[in-house]
C-alpha positions in Angstrom: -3.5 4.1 7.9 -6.3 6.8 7.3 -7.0 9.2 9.8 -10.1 7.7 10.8 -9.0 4.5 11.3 -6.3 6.0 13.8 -9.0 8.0 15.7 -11.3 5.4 16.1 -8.2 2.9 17.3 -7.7 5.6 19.9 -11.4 5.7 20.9 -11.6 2.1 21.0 -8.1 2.0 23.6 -9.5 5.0 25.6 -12.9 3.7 26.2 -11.3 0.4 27.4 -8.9 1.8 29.7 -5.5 1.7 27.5 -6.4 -1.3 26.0 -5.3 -2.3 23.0 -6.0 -6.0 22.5 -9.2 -7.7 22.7 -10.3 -11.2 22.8 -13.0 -12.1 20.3 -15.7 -12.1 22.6 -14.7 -8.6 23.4 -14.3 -7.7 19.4 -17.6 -9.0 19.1 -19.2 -6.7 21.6 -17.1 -3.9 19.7 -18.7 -4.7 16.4 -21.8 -5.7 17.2 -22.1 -9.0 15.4 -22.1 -12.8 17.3 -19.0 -14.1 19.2 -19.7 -17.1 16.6 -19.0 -15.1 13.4 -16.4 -12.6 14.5 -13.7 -15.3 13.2 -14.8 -16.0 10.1 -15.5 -11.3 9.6 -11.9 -11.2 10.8 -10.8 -14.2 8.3 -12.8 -13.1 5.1 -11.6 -9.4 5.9 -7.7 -10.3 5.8 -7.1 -9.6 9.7 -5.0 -11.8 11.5 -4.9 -12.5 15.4 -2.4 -12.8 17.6 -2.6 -16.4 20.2 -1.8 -15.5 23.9 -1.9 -19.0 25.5 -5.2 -20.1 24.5 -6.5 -17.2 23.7 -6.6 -15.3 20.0 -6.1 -11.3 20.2 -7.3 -9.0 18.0 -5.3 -5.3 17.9 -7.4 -1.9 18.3 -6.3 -0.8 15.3 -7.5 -4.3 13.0 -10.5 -3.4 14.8 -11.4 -0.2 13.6 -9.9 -0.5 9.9 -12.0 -3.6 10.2 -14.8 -1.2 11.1 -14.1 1.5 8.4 -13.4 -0.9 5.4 -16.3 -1.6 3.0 -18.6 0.7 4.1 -21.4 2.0 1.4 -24.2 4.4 1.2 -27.3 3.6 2.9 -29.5 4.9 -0.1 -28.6 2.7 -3.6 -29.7 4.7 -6.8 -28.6 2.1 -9.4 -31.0 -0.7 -7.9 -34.0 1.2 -7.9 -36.7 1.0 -11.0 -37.8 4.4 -12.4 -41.7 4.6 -12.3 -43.2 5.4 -15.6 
């Protein structure tokens, strides 16, 4: 685990009170995409929950690798045409 993903675990349990599982409508407030397609980022990214009753868990730590994995620069060089 990379340091960052640790620190922003940590972030994500402090700034919930020691929490360190979250339901999907909670990852999907973390993230910031739609309670309808956290299952299907969480699935094509690898991550596994963990069910609770009826409930599926997500840890603070799949969370913020899930956060820090695939990440690119905003500007992309290779794309862009050269003007003559």
């Amino acid at each position: 685990m990379t340091s960052e993903v640790r620190l922003n675990a940590e972030i994500i349990i402090k700034t919930h009170d020691g929490q360190t599982y979250f339901n999907l409508g909670e990852v999907s407030k973390i993230i910031g995409c739609g309670v309808n397609t956290v299952a299907a980022y969480l699935h094509d990214s690898g991550i596994t929950v963990k069910q609770v009753g009826p409930s599926k868990r997500v840890s603070a730590y799949d969370i913020a690798e899930l956060m820090c994995k695939g990440r690119v620069a905003p500007i992309d060089n290779a794309s862009r045409k050269a003007v003559v």
